[in-house]
C-alpha positions as CSV (number, residue, x, y, z in Angstrom):
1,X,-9.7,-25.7,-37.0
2,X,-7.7,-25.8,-34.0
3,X,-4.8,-28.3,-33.5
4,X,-5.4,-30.8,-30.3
5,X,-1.8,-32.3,-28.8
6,X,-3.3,-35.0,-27.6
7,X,-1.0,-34.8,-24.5
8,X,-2.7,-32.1,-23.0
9,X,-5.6,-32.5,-21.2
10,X,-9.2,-31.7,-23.4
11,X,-10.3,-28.9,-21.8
12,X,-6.8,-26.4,-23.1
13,X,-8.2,-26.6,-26.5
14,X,-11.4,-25.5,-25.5
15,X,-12.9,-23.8,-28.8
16,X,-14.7,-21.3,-26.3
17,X,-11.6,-20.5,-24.3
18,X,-9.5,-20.4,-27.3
19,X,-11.8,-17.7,-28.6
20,X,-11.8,-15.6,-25.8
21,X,-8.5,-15.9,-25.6
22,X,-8.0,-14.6,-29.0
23,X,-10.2,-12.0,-28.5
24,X,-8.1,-10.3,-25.4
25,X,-5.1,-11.1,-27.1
26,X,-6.1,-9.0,-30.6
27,X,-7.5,-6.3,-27.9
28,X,-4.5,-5.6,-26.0
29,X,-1.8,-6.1,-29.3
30,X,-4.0,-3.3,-30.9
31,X,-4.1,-1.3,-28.0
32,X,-0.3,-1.1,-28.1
33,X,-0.1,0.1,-31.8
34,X,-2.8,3.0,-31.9
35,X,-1.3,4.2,-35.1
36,X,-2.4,1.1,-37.2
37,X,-4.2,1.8,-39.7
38,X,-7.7,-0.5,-40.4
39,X,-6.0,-3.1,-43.1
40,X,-3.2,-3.2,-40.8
41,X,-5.0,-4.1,-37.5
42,X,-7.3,-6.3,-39.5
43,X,-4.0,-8.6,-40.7
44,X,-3.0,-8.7,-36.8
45,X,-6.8,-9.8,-36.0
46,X,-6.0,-12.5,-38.4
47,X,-2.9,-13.6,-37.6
48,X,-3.4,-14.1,-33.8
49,X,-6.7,-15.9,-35.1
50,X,-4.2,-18.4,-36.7
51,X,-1.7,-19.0,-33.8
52,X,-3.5,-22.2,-33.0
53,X,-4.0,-23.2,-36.7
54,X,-2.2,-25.4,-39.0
55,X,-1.8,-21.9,-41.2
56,X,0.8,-20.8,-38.1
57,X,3.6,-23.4,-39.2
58,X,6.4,-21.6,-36.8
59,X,4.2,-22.3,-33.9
60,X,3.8,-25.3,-31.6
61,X,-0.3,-25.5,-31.4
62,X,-1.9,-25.4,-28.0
63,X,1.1,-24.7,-25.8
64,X,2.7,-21.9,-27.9
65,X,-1.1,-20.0,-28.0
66,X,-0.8,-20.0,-24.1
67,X,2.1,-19.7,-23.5
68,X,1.4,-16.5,-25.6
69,X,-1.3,-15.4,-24.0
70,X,0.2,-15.5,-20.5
71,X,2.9,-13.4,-22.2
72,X,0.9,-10.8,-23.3
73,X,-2.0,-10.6,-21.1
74,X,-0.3,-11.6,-17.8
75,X,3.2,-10.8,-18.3
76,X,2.5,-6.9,-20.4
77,X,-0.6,-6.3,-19.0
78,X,0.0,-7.6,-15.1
79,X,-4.2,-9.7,-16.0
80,X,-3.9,-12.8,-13.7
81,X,-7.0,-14.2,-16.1
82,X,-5.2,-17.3,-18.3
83,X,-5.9,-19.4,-15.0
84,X,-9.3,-18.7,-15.2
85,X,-9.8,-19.0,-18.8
86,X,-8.0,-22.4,-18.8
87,X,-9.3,-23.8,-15.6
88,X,-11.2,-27.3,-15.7
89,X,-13.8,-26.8,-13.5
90,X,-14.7,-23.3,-15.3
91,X,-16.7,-23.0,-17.9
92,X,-17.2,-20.3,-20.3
93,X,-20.3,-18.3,-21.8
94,X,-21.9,-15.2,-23.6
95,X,-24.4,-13.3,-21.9
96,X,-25.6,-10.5,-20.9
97,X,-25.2,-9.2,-17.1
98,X,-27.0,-6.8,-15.0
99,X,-24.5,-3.8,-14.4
100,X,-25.9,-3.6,-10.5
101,X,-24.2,-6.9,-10.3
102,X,-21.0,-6.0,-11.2
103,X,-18.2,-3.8,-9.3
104,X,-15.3,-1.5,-10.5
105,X,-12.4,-2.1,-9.3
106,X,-9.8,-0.3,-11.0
107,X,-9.1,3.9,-10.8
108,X,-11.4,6.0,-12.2
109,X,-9.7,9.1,-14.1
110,X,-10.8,12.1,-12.6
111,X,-9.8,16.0,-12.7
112,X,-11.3,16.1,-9.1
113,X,-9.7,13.2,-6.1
114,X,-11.8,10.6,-5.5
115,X,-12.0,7.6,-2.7
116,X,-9.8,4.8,-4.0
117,X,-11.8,1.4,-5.8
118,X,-13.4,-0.5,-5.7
119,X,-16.7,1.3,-6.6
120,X,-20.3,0.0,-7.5
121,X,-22.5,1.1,-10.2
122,X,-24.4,3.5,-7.9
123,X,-21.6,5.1,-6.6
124,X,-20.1,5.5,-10.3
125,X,-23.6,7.1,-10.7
126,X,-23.2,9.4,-8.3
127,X,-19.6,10.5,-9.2
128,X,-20.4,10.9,-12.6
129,X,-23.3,13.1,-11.2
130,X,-20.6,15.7,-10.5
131,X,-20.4,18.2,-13.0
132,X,-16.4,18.4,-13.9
133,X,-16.3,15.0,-13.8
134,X,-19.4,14.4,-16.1
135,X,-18.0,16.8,-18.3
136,X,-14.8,15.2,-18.6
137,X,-16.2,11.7,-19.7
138,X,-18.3,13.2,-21.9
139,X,-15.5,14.8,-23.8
140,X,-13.6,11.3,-23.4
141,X,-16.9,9.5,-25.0
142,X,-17.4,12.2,-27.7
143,X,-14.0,11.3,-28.9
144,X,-14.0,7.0,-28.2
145,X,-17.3,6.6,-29.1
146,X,-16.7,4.6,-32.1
147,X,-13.7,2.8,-30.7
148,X,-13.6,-1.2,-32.0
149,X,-12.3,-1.7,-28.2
150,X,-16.0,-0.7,-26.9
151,X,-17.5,-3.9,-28.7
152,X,-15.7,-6.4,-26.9
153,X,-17.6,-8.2,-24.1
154,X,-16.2,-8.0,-21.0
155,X,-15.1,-10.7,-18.7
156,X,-16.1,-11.7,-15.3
157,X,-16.1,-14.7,-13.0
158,X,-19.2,-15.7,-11.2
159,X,-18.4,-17.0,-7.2
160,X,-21.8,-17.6,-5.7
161,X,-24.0,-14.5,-6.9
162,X,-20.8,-12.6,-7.1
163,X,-19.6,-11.0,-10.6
164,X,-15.5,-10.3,-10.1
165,X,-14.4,-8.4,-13.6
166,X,-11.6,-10.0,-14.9
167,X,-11.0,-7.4,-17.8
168,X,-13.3,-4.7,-18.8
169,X,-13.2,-2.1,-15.9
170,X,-13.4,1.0,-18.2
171,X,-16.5,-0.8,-20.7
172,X,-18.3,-1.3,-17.5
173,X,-17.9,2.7,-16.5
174,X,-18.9,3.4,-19.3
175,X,-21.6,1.4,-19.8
176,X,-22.6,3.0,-16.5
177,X,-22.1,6.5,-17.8
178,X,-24.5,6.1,-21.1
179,X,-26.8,4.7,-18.4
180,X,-26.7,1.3,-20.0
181,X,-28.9,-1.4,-17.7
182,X,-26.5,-4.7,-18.5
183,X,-23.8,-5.0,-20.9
184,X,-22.5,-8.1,-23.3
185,X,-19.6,-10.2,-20.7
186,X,-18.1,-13.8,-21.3
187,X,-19.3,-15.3,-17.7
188,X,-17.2,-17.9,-16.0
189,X,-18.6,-20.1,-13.5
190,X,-17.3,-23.2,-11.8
191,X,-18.2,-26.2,-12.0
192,X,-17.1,-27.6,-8.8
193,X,-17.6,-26.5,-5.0
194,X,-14.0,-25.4,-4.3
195,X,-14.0,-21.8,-5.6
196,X,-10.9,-22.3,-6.9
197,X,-9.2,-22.8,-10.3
198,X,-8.1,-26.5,-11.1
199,X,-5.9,-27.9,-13.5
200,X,-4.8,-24.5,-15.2
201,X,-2.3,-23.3,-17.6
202,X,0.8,-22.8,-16.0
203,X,3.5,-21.6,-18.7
204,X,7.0,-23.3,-19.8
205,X,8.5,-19.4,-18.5
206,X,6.6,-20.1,-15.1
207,X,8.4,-22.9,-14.4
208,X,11.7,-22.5,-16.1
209,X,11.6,-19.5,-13.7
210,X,11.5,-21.1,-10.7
211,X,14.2,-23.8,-12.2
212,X,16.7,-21.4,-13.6
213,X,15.8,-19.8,-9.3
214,X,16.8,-23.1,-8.1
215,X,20.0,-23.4,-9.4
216,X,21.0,-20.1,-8.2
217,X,20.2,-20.5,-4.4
218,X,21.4,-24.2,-4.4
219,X,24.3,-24.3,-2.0
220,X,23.7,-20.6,-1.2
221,X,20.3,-20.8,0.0
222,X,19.1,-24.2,1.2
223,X,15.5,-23.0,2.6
224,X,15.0,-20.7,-0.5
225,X,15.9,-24.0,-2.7
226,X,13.6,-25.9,-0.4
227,X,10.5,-23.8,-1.1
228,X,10.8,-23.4,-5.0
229,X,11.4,-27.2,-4.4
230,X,7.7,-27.6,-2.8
231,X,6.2,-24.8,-5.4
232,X,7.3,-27.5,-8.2
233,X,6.0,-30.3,-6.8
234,X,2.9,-28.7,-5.8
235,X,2.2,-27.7,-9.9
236,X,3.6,-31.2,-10.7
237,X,1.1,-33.3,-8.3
238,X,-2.0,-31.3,-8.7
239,X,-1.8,-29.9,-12.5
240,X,-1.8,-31.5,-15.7
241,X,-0.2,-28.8,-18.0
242,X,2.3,-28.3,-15.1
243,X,3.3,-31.6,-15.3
244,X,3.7,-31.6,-19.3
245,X,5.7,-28.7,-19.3
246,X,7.9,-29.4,-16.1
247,X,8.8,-33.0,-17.6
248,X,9.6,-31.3,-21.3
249,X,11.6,-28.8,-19.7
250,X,13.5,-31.4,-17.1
251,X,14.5,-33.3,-20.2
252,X,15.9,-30.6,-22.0
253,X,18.4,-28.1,-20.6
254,X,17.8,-29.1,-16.9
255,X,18.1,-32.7,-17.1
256,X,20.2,-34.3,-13.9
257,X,19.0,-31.2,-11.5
258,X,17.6,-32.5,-8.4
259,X,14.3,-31.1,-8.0
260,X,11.3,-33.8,-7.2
């Protein structure tokens, strides 16, 4: 069962967002060690499943899992998705999407040039149409067809009746390519009528960033100082986790800087 610090607001320790969380997590670790063998990626799976447990004694539960994933997902990968997956007027769930509803936004591989993203499902139809292209993915699918990486659901973010993938470009192309009508995607929809994230994670780096920034352009740099200055006290007015953080790290190593 997963570990609650009570000082964090509810919603961070979110079974479904945990979950999800782990899921990307094992997904991109793996992806970085192809050699693994099946034993060997299993006792990763298993591991990461037991950042946020009491079996993970050299971990801080809650902050260190996110912290963790912003790491690897955001800071490895370049996914801005932990502020969606953490976000208080988000919520979370399974099901399965219409691939005409969805829309590819990263480059598709080609041995022939194609018009840069992002591309719907019918013009991924079309290109696939093309025979050296065809040809190529079917080589690609005749070799990943039993990948584990293929299972996992993909992730999108519902605005109005728009689907924005969050992770999952290449499951939806090739979902698209077996002519597949919908595929399995974790669905987040907000709550709320701002279309924005509220009340995110934002990680102890994030801000010791900006802090370890504001003590090099004091006295050098007033309006640069200024602005990181606003940035803080933006997160630290309008976000919980911000808040948390900001105040652990203020008392720590930064204590006496002049910042709020």
């Amino acid at each position: 069962m997963a570990l609650n610090q009570p000082y964090y607001p509810r919603h961070i320790s979110d079974p479904v967002r945990l979950y999800i969380a782990t899921q990307l997590i094992q997904k991109e670790l793996i992806k970085l060690f192809p050699s693994l063998t099946d034993a060997c990626r299993n006792q990763i799976n298993q591991d990461v499943a037991n950042w946020n447990t009491k079996s993970s004694f050299d971990l801080t539960p809650i902050r260190d899992f996110w912290n963790g994933a912003e790491g690897i997902l955001g800071g490895f990968k370049s996914k801005n998705i932990v502020r969606f997956l953490t976000a208080e007027n988000i919520v979370w769930k399974e099901q399965k999407v219409p691939i005409e509803k969805l829309t590819h936004w990263a480059k598709v591989d080609s041995p022939i040039k194609l018009q840069p993203p992002p591309y719907s499902a019918a013009q991924l139809r079309e290109i696939f149409k093309v025979p050296a292209i065809h040809q190529y993915y079917k080589d690609i699918e005749d070799k990943t067809a039993t990948n584990f990486r293929n299972a996992y659901p993909i992730i999108t973010l519902k605005t109005n009746d728009t689907l924005t993938i969050l992770d999952g470009n290449r499951r939806m192309r090739r979902a698209v390519f077996l002519n597949k009508s919908s595929i399995n995607s974790y669905v987040g929809s907000y709550t709320s009528s701002t279309g924005k994230p509220i009340n995110y994670w934002i990680s102890n780096i994030a801000i010791k960033e900006l802090l370890f920034t504001l003590v090099e352009s004091q006295g050098v740099h007033s309006s640069s100082s200024e602005t990181i200055k606003n940035i803080l006290k933006y997160w630290v007015n309008n976000n919980e986790t911000a808040r948390i953080n900001f105040n652990e790290l203020i008392q720590g190593r930064f204590k006496g800087l002049d910042v709020l």
